[in-house]
Structure formats: structure tokens, C-alpha cells
Backbone atoms as SQL, in Angstrom:
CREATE TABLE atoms (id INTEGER PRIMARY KEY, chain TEXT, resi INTEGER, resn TEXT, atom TEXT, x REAL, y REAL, z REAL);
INSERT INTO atoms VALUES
  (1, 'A', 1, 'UNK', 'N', 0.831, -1.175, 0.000),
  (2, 'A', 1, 'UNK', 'CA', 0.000, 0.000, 0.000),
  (3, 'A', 1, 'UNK', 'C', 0.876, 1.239, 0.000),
  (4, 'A', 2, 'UNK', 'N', 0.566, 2.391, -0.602),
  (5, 'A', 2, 'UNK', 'CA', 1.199, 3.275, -1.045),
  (6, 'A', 2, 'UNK', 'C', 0.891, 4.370, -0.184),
  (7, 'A', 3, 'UNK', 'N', 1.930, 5.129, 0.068),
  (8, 'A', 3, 'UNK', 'CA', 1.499, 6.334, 1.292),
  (9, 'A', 3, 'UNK', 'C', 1.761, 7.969, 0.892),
  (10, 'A', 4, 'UNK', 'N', 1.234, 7.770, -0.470),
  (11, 'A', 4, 'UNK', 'CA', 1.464, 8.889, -0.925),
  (12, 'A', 4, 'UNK', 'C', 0.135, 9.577, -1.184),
  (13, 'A', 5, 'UNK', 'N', -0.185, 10.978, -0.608),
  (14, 'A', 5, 'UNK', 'CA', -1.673, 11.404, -0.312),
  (15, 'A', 5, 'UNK', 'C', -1.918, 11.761, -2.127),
  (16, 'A', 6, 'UNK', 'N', -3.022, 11.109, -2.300),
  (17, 'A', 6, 'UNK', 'CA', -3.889, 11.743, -3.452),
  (18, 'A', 6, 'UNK', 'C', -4.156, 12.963, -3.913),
  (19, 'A', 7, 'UNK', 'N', -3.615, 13.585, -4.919),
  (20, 'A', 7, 'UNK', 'CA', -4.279, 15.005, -5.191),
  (21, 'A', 7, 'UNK', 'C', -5.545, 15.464, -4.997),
  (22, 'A', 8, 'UNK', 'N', -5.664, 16.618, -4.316),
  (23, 'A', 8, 'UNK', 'CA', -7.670, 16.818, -4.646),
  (24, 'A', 8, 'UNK', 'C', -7.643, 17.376, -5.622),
  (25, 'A', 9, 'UNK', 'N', -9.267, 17.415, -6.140),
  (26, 'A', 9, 'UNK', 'CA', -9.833, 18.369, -6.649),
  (27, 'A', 9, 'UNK', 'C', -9.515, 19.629, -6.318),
  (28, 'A', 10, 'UNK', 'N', -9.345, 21.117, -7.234),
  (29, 'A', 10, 'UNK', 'CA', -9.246, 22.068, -7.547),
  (30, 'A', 10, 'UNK', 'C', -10.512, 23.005, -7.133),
  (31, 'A', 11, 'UNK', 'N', -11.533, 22.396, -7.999),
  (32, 'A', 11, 'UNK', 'CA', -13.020, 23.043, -7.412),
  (33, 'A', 11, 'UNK', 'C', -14.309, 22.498, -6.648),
  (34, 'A', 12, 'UNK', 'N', -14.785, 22.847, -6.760),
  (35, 'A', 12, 'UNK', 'CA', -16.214, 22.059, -5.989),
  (36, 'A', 12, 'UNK', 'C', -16.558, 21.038, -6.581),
  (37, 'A', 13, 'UNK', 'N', -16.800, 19.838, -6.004),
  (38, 'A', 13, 'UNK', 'CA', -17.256, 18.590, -6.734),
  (39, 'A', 13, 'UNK', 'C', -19.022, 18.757, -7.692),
  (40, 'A', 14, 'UNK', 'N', -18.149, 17.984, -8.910),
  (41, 'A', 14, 'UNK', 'CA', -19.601, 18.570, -9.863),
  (42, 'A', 14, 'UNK', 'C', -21.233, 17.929, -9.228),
  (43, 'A', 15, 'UNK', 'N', -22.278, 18.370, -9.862),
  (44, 'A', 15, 'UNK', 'CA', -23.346, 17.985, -8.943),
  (45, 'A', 15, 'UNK', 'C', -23.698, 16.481, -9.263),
  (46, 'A', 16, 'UNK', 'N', -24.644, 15.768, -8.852),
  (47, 'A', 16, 'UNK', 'CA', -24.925, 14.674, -9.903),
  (48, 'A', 16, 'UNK', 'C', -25.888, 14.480, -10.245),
  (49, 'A', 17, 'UNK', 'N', -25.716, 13.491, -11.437),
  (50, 'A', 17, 'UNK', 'CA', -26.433, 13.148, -12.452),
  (51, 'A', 17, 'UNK', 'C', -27.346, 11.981, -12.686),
  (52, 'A', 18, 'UNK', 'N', -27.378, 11.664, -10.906),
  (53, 'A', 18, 'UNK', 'CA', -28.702, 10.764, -10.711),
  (54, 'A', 18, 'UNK', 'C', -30.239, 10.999, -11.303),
  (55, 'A', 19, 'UNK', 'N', -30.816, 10.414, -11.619),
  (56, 'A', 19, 'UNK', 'CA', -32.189, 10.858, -12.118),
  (57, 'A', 19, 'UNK', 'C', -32.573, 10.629, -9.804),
  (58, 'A', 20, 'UNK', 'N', -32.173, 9.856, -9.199),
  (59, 'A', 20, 'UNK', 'CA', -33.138, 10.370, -7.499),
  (60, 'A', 20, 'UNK', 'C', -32.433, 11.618, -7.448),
  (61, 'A', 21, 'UNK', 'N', -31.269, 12.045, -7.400),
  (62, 'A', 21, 'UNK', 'CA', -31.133, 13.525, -7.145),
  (63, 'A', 21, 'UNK', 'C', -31.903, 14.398, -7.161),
  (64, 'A', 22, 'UNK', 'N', -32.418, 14.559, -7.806),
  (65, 'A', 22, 'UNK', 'CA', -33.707, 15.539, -8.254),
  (66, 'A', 22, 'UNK', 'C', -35.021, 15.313, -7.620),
  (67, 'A', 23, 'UNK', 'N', -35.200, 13.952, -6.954),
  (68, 'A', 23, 'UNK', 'CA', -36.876, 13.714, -6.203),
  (69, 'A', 23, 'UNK', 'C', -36.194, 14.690, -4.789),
  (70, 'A', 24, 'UNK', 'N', -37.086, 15.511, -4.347),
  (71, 'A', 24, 'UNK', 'CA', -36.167, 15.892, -2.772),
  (72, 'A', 24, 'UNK', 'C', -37.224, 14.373, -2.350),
  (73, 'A', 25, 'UNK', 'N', -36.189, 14.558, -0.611),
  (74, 'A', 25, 'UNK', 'CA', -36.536, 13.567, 0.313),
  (75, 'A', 25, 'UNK', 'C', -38.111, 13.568, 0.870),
  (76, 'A', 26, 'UNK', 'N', -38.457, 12.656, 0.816),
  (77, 'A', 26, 'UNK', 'CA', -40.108, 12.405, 1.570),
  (78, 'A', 26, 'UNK', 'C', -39.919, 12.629, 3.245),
  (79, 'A', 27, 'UNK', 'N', -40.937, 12.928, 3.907),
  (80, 'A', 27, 'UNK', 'CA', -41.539, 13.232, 4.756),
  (81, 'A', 27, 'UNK', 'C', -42.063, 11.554, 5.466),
  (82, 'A', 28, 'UNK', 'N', -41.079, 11.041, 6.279),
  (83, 'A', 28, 'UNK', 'CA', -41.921, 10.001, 6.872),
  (84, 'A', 28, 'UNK', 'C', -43.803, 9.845, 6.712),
  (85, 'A', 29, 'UNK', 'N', -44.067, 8.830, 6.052),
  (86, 'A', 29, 'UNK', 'CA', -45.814, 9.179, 6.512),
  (87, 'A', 29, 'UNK', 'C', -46.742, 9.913, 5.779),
  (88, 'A', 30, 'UNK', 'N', -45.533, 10.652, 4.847),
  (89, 'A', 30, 'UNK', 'CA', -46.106, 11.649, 3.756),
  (90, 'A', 30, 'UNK', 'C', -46.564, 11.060, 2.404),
  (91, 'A', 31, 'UNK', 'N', -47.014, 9.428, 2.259),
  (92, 'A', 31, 'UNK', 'CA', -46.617, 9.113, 1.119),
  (93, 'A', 31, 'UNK', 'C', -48.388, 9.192, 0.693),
  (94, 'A', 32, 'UNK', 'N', -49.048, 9.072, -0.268),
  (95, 'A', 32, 'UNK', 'CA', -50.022, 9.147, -0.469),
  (96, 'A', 32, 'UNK', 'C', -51.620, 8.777, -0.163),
  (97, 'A', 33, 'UNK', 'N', -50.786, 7.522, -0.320),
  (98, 'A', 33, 'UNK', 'CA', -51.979, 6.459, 0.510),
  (99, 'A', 33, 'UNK', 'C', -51.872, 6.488, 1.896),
  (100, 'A', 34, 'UNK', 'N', -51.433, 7.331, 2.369),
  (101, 'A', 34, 'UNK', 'CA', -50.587, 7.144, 4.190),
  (102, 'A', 34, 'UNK', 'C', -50.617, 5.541, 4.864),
  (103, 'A', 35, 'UNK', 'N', -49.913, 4.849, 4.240),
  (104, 'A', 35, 'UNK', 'CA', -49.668, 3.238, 4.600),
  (105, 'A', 35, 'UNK', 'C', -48.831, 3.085, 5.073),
  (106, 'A', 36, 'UNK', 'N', -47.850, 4.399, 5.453),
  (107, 'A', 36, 'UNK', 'CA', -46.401, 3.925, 5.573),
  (108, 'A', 36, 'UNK', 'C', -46.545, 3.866, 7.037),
  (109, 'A', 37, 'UNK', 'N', -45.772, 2.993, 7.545),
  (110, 'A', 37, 'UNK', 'CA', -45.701, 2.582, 8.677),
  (111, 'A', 37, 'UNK', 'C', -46.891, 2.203, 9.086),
  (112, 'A', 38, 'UNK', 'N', -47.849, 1.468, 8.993),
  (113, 'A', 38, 'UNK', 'CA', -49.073, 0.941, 9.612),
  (114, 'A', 38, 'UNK', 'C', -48.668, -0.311, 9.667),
  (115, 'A', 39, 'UNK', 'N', -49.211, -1.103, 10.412),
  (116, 'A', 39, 'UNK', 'CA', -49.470, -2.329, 11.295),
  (117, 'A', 39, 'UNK', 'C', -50.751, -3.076, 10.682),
  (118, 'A', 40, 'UNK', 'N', -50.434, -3.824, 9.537),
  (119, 'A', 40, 'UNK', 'CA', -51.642, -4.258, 8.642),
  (120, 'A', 40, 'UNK', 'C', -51.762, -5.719, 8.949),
  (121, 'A', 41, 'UNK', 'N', -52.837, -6.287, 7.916),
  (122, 'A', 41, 'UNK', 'CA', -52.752, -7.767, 8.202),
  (123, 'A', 41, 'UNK', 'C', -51.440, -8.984, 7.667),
  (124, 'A', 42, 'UNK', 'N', -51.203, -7.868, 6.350),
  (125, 'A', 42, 'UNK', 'CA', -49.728, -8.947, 6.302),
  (126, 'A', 42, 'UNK', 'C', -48.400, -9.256, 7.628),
  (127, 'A', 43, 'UNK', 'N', -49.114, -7.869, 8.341),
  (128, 'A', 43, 'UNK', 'CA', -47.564, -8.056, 9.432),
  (129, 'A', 43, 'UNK', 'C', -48.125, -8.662, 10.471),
  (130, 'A', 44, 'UNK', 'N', -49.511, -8.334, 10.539),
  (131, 'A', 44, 'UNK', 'CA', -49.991, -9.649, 11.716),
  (132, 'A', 44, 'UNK', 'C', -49.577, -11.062, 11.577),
  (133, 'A', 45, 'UNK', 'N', -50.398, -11.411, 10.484),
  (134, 'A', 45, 'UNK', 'CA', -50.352, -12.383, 10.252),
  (135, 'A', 45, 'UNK', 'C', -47.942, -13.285, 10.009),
  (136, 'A', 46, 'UNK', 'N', -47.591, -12.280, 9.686),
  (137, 'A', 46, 'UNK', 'CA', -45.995, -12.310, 9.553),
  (138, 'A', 46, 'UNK', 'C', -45.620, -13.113, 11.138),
  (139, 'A', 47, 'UNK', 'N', -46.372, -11.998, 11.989),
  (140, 'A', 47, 'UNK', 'CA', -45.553, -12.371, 13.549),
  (141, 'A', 47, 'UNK', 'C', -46.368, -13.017, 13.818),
  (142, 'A', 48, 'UNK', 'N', -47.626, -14.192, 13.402),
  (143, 'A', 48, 'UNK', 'CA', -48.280, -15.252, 13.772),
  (144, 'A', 48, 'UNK', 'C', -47.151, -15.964, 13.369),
  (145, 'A', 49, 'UNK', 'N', -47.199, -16.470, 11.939),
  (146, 'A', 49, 'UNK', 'CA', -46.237, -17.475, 11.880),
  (147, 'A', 49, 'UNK', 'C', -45.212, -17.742, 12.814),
  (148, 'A', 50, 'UNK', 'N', -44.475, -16.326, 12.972),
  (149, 'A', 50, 'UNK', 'CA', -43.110, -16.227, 13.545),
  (150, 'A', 50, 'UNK', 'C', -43.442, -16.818, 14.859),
  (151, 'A', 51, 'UNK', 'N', -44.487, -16.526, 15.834),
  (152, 'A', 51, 'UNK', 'CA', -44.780, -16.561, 17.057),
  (153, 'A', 51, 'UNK', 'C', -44.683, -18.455, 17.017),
  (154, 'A', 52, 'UNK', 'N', -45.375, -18.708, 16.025),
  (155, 'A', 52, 'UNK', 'CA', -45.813, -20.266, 16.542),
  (156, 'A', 52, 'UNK', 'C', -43.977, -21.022, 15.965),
  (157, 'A', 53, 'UNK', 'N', -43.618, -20.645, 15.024),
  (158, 'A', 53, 'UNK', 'CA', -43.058, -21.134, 14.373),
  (159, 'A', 53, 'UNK', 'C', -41.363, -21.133, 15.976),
  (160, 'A', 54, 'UNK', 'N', -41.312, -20.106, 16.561),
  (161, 'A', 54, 'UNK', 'CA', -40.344, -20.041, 17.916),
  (162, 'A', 54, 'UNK', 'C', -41.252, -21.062, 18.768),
  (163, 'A', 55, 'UNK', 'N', -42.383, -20.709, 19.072),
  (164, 'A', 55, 'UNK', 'CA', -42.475, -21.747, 19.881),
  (165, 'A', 55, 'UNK', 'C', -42.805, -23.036, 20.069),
  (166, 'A', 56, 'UNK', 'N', -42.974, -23.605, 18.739),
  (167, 'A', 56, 'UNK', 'CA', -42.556, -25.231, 18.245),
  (168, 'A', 56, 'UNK', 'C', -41.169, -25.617, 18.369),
  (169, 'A', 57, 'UNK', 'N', -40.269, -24.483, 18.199),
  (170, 'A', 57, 'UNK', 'CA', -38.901, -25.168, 17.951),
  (171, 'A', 57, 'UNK', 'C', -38.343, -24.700, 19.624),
  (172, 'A', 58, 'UNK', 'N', -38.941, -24.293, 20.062),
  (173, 'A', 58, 'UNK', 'CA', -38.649, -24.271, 22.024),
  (174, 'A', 58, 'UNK', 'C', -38.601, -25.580, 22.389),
  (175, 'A', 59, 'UNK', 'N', -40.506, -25.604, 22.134),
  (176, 'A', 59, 'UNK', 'CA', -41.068, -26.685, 22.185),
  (177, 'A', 59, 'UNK', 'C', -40.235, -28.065, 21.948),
  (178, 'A', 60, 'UNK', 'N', -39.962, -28.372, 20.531),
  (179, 'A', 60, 'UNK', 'CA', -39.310, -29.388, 20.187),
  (180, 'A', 60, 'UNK', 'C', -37.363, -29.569, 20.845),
  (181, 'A', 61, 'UNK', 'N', -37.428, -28.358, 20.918),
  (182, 'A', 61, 'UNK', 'CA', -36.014, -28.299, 21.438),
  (183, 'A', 61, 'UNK', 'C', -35.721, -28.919, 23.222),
  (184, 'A', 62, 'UNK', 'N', -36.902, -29.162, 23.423),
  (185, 'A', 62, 'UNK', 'CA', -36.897, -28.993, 24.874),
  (186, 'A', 62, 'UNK', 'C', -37.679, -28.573, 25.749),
  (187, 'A', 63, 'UNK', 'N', -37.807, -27.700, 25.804),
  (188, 'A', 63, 'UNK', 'CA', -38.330, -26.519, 26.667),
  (189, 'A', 63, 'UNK', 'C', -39.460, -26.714, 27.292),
  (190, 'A', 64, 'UNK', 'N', -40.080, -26.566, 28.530),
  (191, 'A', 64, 'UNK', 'CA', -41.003, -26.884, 29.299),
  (192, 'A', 64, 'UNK', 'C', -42.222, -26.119, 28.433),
  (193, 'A', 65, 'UNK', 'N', -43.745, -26.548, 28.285),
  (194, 'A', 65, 'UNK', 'CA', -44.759, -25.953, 28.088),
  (195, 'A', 65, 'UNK', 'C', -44.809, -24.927, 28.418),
  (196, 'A', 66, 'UNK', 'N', -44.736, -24.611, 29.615),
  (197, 'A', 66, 'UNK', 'CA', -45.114, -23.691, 30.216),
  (198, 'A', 66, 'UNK', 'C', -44.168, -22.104, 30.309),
  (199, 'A', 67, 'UNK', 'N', -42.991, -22.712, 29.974),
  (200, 'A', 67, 'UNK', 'CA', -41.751, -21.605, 29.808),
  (201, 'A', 67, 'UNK', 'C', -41.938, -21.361, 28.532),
  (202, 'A', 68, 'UNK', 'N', -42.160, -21.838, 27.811),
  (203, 'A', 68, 'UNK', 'CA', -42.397, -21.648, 26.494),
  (204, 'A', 68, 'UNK', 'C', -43.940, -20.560, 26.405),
  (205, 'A', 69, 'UNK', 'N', -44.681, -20.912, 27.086),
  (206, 'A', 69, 'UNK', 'CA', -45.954, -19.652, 27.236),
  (207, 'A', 69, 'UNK', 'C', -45.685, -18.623, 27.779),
  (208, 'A', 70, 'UNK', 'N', -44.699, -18.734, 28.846),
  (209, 'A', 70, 'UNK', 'CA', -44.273, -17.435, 29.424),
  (210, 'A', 70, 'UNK', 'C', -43.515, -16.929, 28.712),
  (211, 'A', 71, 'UNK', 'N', -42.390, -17.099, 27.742),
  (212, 'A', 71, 'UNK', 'CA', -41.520, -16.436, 27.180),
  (213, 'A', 71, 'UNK', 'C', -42.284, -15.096, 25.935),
  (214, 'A', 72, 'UNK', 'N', -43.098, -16.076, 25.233),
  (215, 'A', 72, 'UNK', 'CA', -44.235, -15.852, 24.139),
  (216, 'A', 72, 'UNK', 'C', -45.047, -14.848, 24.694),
  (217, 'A', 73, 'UNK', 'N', -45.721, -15.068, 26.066),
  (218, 'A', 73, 'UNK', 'CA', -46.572, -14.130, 26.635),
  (219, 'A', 73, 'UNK', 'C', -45.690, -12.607, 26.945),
  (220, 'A', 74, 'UNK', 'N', -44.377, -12.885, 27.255),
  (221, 'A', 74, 'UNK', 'CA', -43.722, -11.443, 27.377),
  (222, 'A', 74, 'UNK', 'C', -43.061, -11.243, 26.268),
  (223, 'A', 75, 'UNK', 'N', -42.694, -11.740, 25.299),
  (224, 'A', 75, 'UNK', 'CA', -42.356, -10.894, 23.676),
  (225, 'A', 75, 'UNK', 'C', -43.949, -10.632, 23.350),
  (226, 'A', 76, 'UNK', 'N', -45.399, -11.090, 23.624),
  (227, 'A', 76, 'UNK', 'CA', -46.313, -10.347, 22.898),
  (228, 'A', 76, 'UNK', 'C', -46.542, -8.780, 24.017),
  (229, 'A', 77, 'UNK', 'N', -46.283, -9.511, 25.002),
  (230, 'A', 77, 'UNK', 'CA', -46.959, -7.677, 25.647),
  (231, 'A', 77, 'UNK', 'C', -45.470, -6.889, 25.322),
  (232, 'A', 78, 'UNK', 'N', -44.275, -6.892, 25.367),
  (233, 'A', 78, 'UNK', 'CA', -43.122, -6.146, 24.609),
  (234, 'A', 78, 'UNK', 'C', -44.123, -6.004, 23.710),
  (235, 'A', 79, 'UNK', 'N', -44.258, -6.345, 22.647),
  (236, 'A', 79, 'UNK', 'CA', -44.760, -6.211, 21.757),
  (237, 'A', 79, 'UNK', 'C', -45.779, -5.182, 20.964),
  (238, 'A', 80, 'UNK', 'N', -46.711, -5.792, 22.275),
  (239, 'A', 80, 'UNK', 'CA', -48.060, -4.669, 22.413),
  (240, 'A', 80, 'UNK', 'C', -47.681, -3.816, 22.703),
  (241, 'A', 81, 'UNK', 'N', -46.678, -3.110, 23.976),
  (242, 'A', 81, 'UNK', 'CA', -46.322, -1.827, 24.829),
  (243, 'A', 81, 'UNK', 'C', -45.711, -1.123, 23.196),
  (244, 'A', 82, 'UNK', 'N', -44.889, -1.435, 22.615),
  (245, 'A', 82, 'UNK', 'CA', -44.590, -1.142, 21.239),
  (246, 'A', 82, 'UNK', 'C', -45.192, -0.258, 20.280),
  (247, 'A', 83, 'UNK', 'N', -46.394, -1.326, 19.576),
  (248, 'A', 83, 'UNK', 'CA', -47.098, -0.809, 19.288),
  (249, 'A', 83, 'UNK', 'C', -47.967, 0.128, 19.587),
  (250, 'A', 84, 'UNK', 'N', -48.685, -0.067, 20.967),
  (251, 'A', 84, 'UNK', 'CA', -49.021, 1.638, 21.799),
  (252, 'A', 84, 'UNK', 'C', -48.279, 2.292, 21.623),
  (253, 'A', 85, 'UNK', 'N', -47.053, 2.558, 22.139),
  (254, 'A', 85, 'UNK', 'CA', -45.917, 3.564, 22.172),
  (255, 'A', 85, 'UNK', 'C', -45.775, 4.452, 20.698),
  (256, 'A', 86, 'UNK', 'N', -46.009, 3.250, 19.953),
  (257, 'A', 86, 'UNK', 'CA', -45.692, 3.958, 18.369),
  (258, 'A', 86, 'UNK', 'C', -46.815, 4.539, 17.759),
  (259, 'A', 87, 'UNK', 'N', -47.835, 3.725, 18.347),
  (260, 'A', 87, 'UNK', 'CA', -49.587, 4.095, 17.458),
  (261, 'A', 87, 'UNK', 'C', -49.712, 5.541, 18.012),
  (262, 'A', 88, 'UNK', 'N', -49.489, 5.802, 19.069),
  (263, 'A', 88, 'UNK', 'CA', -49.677, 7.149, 19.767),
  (264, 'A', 88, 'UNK', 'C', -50.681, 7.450, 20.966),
  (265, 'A', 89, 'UNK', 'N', -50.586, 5.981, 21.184),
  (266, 'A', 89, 'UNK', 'CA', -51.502, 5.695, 22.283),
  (267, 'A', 89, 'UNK', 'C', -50.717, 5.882, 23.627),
  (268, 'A', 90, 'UNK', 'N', -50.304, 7.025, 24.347),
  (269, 'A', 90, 'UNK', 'CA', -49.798, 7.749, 25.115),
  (270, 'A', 90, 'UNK', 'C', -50.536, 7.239, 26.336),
  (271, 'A', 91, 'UNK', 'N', -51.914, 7.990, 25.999),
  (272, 'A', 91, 'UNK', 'CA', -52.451, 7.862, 27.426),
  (273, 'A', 91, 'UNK', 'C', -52.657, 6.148, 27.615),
  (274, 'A', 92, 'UNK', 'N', -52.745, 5.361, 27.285),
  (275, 'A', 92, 'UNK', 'CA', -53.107, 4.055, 27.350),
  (276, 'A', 92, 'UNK', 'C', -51.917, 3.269, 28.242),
  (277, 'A', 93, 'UNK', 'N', -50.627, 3.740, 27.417),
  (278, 'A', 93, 'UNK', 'CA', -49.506, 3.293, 27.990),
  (279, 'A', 93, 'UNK', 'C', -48.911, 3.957, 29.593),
  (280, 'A', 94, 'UNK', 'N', -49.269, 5.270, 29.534),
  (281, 'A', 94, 'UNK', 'CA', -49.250, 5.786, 30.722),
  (282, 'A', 94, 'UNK', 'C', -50.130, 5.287, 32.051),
  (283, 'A', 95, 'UNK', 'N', -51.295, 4.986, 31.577),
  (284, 'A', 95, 'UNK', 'CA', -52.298, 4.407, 32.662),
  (285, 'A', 95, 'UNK', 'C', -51.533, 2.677, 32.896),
  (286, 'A', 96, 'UNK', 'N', -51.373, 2.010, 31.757),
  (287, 'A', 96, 'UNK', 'CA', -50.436, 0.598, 32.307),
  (288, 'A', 96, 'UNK', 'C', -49.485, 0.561, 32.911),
  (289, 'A', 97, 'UNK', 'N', -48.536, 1.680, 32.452),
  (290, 'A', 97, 'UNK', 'CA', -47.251, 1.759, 33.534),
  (291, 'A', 97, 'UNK', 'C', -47.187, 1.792, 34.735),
  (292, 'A', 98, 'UNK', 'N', -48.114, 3.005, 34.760),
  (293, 'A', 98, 'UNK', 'CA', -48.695, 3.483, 36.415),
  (294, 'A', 98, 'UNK', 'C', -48.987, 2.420, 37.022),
  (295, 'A', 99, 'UNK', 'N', -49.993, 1.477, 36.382),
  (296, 'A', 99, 'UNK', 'CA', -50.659, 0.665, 37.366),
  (297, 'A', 99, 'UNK', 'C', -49.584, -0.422, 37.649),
  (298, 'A', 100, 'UNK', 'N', -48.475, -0.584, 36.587),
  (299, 'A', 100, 'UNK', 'CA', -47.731, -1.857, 36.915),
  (300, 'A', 100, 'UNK', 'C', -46.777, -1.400, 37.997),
  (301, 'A', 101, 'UNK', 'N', -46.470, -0.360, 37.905),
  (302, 'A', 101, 'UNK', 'CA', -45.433, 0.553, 38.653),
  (303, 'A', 101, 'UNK', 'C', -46.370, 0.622, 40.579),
  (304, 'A', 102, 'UNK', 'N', -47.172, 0.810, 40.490),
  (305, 'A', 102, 'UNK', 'CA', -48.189, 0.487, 41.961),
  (306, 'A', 102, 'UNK', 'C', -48.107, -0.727, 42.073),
  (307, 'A', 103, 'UNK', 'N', -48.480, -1.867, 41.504),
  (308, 'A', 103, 'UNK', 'CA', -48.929, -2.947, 41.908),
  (309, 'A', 103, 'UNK', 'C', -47.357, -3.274, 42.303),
  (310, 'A', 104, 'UNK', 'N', -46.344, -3.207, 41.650),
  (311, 'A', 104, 'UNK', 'CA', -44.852, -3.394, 41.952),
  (312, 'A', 104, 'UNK', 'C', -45.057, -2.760, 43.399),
  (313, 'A', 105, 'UNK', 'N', -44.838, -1.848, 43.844),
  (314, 'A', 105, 'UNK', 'CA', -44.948, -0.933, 45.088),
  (315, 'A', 105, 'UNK', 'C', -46.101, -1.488, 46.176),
  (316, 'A', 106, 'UNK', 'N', -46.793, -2.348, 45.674),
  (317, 'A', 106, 'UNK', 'CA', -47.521, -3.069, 46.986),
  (318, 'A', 106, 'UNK', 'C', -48.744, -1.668, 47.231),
  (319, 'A', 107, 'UNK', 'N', -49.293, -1.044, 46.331),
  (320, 'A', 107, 'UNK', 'CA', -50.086, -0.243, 46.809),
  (321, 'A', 107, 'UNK', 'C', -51.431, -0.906, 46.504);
């Protein structure tokens, strides 16, 4: 390898000659049909498969019934808290916290 620094450029690098250059950037959410980012039935149905498809191979791997429901039961409420968080369901998630955050506290 050679350690001799490269000449620069002289002037400003020319612009380019992408045909995307020219779209400016979108606006998250801004797209027409406003689909972007929604939570439809293909992605339900996506993390069904996925859901059963982990916990057959727990299952088959070993794994007690029942650890196997508990694991599943806390990646779906992760899950759910998620989706609130993102849908914009604020107050929803605020009232669960609270209450998990008391019941933790013995009130």
C-alpha cells in the first residue's frame, strides 16, 4: 500500500447526475396512501407465523410448556407496549405503567 496522499480536486465537486437527485426527500408518513408505517394484516399475520413457528422449535427443542408460554406471553406484551408507544396511544400506555409501577410498590 502506497502512502502517498492523493491530489484533490481544484473546485467544488460537480453535482450529480442521478435521475433520485432531483426527487427531494419524503416526509416520513407523507406518502399518499398514508400506509407507511401501519401495522396491517400482512404483518400480523408475519408475527403469527413467527410466534408459533419459535415456539414449536422451544417446544421441540426442549423446553417446558409452560416456559415456552411465558416467554411468548412477554415478547407479545413487549410487543403490544410497542405498538401503543408507536400508534400514539400515550395515554393508554401511561395508565399501564402506572398501574404496573403500583402494583410493583404493593399499593
Amino acid at each position: 500500500m502506497s502512502h502517498v496522499p492523493l491530489p484533490l480536486p481544484a473546485g467544488p465537486a460537480p453535482a450529480c447526475a442521478c435521475p433520485s437527485a432531483a426527487v427531494p426527500p419524503t416526509v416520513r408518513g407523507s406518502e399518499p396512501d398514508g400506509a407507511a408505517g401501519r401495522f396491517g394484516p400482512t404483518h400480523a399475520l408475519i408475527l403469527l407465523i413467527a410466534f408459533l413457528g419459535l415456539g414449536c422449535g422451544l417446544f421441540l427443542a426442549g423446553t417446558e410448556l409452560q416456559t415456552v408460554f411465558a416467554l411468548l406471553g412477554g415478547c407479545g406484551a413487549i410487543g403490544a407496549a410497542t405498538l401503543t408507544a408507536a400508534g400514539g396511544g400515550r395515554r393508554l400506555m401511561t395508565v399501564l405503567v402506572e398501574t404496573a409501577v403500583r402494583s410493583g410498590a404493593g399499593r
